[in-house]
RODO-2510 file (C-alpha; in nm, 4 decimals, decimal comma):
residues 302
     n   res          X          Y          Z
     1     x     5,1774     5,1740    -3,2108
     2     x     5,1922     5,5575    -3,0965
     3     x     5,0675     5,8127    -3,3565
     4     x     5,0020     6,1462    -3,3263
     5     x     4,7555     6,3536    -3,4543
     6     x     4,8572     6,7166    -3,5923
     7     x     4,6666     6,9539    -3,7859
     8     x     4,9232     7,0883    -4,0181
     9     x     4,8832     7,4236    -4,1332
    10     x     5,1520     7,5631    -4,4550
    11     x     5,3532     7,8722    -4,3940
    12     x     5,1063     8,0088    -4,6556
    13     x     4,8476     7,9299    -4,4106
    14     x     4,9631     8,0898    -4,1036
    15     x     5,1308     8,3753    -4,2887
    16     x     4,7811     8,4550    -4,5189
    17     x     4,9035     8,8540    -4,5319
    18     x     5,2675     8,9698    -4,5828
    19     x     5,3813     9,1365    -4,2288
    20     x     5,6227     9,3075    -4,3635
    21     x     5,3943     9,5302    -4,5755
    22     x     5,0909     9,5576    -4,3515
    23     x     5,3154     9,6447    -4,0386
    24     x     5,6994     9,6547    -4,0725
    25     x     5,7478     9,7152    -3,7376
    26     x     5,5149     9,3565    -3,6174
    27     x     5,7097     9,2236    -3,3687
    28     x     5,9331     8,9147    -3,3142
    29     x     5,6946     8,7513    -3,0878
    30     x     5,3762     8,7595    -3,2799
    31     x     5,5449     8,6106    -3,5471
    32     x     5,6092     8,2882    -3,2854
    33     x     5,2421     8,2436    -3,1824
    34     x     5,1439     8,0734    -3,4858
    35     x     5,4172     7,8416    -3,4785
    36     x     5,3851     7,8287    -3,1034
    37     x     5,0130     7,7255    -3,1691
    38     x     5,1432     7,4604    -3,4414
    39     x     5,3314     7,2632    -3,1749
    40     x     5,0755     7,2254    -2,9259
    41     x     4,8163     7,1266    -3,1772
    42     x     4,9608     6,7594    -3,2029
    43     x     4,8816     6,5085    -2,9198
    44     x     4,8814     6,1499    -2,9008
    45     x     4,6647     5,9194    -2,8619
    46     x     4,8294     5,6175    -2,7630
    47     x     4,7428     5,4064    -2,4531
    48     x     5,0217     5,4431    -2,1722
    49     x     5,1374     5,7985    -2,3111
    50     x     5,0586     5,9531    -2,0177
    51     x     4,7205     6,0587    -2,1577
    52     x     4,4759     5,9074    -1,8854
    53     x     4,3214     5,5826    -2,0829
    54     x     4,5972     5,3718    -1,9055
    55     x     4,4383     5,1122    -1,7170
    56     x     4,5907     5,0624    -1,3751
    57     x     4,6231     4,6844    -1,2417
    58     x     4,2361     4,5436    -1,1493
    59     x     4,1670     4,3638    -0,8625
    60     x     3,8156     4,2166    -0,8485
    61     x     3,7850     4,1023    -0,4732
    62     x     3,4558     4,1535    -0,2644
    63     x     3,3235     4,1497     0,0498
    64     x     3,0394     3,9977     0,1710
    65     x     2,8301     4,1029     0,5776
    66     x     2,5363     3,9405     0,6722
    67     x     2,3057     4,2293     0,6995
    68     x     1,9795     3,9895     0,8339
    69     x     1,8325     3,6730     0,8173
    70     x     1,8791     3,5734     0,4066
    71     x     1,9859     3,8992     0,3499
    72     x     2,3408     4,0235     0,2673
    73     x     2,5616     4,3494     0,1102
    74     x     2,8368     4,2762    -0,1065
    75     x     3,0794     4,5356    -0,1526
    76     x     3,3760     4,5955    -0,4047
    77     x     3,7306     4,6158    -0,2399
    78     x     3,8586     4,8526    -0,4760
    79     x     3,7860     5,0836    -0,7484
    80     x     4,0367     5,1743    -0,9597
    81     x     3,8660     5,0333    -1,2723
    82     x     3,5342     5,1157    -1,4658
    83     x     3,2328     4,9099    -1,3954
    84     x     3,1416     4,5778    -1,1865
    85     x     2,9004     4,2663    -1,3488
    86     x     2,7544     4,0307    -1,0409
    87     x     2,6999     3,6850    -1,1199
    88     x     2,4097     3,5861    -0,8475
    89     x     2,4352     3,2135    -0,8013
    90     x     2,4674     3,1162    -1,2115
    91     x     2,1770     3,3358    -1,3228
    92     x     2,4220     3,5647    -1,5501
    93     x     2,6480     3,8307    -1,5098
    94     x     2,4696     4,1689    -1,4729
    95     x     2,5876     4,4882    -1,4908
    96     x     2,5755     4,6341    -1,1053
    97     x     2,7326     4,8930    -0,8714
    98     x     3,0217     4,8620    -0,6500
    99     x     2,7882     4,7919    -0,3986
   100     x     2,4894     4,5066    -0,3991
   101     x     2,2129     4,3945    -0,1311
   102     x     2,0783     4,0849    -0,2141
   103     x     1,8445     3,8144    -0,0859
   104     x     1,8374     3,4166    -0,0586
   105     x     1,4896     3,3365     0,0704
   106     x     1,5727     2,9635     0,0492
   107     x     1,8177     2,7664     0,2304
   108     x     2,0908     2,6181    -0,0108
   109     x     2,4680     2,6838    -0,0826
   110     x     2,5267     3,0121    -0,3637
   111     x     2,8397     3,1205    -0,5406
   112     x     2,8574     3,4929    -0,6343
   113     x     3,0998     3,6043    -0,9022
   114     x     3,1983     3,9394    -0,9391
   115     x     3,4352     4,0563    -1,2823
   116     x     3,6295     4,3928    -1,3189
   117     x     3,5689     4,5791    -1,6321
   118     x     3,8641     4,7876    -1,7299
   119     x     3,8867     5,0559    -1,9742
   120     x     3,8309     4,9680    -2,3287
   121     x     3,5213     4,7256    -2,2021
   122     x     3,7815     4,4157    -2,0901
   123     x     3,7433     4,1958    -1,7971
   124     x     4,0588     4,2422    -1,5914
   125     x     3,9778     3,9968    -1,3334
   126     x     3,7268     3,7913    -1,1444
   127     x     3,6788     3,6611    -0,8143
   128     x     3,4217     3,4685    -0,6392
   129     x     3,2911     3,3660    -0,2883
   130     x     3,0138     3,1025    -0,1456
   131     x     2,7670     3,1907     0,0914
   132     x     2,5952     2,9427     0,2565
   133     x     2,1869     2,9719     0,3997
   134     x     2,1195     2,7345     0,6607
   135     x     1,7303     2,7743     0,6675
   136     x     1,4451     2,9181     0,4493
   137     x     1,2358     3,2941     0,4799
   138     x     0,9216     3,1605     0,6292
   139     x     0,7242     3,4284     0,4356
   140     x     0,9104     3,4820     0,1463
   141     x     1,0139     3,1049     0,1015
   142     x     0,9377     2,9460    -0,2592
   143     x     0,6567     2,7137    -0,2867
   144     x     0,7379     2,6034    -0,5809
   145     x     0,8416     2,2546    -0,5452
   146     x     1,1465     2,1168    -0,8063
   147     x     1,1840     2,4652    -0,9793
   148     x     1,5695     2,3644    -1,0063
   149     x     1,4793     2,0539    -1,2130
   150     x     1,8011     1,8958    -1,0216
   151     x     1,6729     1,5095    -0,9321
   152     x     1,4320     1,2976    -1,1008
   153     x     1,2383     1,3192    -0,7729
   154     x     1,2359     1,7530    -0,8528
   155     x     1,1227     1,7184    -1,2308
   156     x     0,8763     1,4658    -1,0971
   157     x     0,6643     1,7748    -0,9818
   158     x     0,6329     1,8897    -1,3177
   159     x     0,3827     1,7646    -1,5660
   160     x     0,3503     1,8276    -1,9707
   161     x     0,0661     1,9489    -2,1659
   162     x     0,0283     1,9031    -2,5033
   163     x    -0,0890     2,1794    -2,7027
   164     x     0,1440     2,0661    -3,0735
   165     x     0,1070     1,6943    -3,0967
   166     x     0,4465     1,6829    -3,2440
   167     x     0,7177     1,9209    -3,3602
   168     x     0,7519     2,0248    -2,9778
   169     x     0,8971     1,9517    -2,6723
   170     x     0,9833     2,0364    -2,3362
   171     x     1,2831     1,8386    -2,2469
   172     x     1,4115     1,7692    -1,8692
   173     x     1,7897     1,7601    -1,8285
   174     x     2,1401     1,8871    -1,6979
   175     x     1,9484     2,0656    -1,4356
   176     x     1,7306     2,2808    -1,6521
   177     x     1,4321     2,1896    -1,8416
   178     x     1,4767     2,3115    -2,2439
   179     x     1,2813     2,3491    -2,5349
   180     x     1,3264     2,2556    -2,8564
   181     x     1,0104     2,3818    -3,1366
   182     x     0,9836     2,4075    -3,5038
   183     x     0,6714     2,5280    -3,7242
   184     x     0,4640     2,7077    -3,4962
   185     x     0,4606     2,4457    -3,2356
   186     x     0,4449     2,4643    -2,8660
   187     x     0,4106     2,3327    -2,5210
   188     x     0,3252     2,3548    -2,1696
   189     x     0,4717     2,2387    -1,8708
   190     x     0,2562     2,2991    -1,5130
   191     x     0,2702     2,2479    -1,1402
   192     x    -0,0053     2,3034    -0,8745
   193     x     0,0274     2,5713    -0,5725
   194     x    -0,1554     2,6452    -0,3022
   195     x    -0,2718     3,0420    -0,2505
   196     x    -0,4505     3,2628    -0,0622
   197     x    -0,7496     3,4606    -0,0891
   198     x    -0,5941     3,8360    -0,1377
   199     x    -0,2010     3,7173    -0,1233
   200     x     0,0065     3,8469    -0,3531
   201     x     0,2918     3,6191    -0,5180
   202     x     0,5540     3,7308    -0,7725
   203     x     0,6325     3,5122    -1,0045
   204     x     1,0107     3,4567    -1,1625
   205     x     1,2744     3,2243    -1,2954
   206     x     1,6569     3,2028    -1,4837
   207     x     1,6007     3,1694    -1,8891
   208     x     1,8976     3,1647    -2,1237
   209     x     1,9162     3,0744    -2,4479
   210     x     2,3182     3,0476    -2,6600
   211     x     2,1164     3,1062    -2,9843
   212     x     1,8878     3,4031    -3,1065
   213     x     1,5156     3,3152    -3,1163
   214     x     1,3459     3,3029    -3,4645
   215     x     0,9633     3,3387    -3,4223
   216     x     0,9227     3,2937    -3,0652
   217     x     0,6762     3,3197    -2,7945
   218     x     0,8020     3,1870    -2,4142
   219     x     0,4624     3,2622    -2,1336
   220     x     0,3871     3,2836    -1,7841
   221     x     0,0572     3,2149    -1,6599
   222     x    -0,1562     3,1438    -1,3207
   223     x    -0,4394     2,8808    -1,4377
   224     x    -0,7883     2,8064    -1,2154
   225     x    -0,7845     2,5125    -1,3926
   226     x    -0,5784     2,2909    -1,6585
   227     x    -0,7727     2,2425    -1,9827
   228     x    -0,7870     1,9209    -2,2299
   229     x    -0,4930     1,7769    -2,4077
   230     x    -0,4301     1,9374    -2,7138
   231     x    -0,6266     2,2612    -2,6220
   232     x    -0,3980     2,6424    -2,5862
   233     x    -0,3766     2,8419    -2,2741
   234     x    -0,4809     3,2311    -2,2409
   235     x    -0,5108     3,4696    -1,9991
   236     x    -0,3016     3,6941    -1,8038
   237     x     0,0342     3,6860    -1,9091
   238     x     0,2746     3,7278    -1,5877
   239     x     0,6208     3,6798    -1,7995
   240     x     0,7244     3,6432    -2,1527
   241     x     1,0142     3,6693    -2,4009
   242     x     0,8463     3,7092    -2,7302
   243     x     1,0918     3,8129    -3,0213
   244     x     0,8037     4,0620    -3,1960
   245     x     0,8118     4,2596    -2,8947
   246     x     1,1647     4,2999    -2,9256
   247     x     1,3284     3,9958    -2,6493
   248     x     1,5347     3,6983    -2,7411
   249     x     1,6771     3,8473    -3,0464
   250     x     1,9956     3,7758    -2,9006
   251     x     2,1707     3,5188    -2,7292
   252     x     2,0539     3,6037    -2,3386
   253     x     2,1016     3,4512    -1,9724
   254     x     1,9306     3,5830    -1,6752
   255     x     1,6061     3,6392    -1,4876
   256     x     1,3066     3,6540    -1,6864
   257     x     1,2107     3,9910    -1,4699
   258     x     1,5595     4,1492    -1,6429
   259     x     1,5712     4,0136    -2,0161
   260     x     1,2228     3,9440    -2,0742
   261     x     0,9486     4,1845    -2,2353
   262     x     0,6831     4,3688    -2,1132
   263     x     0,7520     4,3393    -1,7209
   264     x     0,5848     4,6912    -1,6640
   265     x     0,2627     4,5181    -1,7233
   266     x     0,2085     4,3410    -1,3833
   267     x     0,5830     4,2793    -1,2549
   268     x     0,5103     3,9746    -1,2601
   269     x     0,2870     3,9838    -0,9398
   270     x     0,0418     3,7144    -0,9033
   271     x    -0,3129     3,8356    -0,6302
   272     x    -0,5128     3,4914    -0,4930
   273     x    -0,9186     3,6049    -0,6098
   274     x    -1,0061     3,2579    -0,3601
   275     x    -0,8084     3,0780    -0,1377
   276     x    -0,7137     2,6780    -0,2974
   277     x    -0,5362     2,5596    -0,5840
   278     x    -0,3867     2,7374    -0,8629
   279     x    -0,1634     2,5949    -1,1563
   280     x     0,1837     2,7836    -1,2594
   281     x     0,1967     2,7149    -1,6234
   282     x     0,4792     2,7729    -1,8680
   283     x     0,4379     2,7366    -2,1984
   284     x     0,7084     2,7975    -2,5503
   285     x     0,6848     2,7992    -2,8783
   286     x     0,7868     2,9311    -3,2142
   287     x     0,9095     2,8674    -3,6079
   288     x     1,2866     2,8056    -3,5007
   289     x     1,3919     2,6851    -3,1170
   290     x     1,6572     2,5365    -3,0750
   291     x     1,7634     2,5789    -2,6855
   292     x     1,5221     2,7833    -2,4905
   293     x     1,6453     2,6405    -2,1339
   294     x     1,4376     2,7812    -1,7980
   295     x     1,5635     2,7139    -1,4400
   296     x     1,5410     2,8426    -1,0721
   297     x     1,1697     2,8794    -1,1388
   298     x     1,0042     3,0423    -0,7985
   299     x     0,6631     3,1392    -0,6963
   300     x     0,6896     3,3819    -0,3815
   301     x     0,4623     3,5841    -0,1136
   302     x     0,5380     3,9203    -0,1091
***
């Protein structure tokens, strides 16, 4: 529908003294400025009435050059729209900039999506391309083993520890390993890694949830040592989403280093005090959770 806005002013308005007695001899043309100035007061604010909030057509194509070994640049074709969101091999769409470098330390096949934003905050289009990594950073690789939770034989690195005897549980499944808690309860899941004395290691992985957290606590931590069933964790905390700090409030999807809370504290960075075994352990709880999923789980050298 095209309105248009006008201030409308009355003839008593415009005209507040009588001409004719202050001046008689005022001229023609003054008198016209007001009404002049009435005219150009009204404009429109329609889309497509040649105002500049029409949206031109969006094309969402990319490129993507090999820049080094697991490293490449992806690059917008064109830019006649607002804003681009990235969608890094199913971890979320992100806001970004026309232009991206990104990394794949780990040989395997990724799809990155890439949606136009228009004016007005629509997606006028998406396109996506695969890149393929034939072999793994030998520095940088993950060590985690299974962190995609894919194959029985990939949760089988995994192992639960009870901390709730009931009324919590981490479950595997459809690629992703979810919990599901209720009255306080929680859980751990763990897996064993080999450091080095004075290496550091950042720690990171994909969490999503399609329902806001009630009560919630979700925790990273690097363990000397597992302790007895039924006993809680402590320590350093190297990521969390906790809803009192203000995270998973909302429904969410993406890396725990971009939605989660408090990564200022450490970054997530991980330093070896001996050289030997260390355990990764995640642990969840809260009053209401009903789908906190994690996946993509990686422990690196940086």
């Amino acid at each position: 529908m095209n309105s248009r806005k006008c201030k409308r002013m009355s003839m008593h308005t415009l005209f507040y003294f009588n001409p004719i007695k202050r001046n008689k001899y005022i001229s023609k043309r003054l008198l016209l400025t007001p009404a002049l100035f009435f005219l150009a007061s009204c404009s429109s604010d329609s889309i497509g009435d040649g105002n500049g909030i029409t949206q031109p057509p969006v094309d969402a194509t990319f490129t993507v050059t090999k820049t080094a070994e697991n490293k490449y640049h992806l690059k917008r074709t064109y830019n006649n729209y607002i804003l681009s969101k990235w969608n890094i091999d199913n971890n979320g769409y992100n806001t970004g900039k026309s232009d991206e470098d990104i990394s794949f330390p780990d040989a395997g096949t990724y799809v990155i999506q890439h949606q136009a934003i228009g004016i007005g905050g629509e997606v006028g289009g998406t396109s996506s391309q695969t890149i393929v990594v034939p072999t793994s950073d030998p520095v940088s690789g993950n060590i985690i083993q299974g962190g995609r939770f894919d194959t029985p034989e990939e949760i089988s690195k995994w192992s639960k520890h009870i901390i709730s005897s009931t009324q919590a549980e981490w479950v595997f499944a459809n690629g992703a390993v979810t919990m599901v808690a209720n009255e306080g309860r929680q859980q751990g899941i763990y897996q064993a890694v080999n450091v080095e004395a004075g290496q550091k290691y950042v720690i990171d992985m994909v969490a999503s949830s399609e329902t806001a957290l009630v009560d919630t606590w979700f925790e990273v931590y690097v363990l000397n040592s597992i302790p007895a069933s039924g006993t809680d964790v402590s320590g350093t905390v190297y990521r969390n989403i906790n809803t009192w700090d203000g995270c998973g409030k909302s429904p969410f999807k993406g890396k725990v280093s971009s939605i989660g809370c408090n990564s200022s504290k450490n970054g997530g960075v991980y330093t070896a005090s001996t050289t030997g075994k260390v355990y990764l352990f995640i642990k969840c709880g809260g009053k209401t959770v009903n789908g906190l999923s994690i996946d993509k789980v990686e422990f690196r050298k940086i």
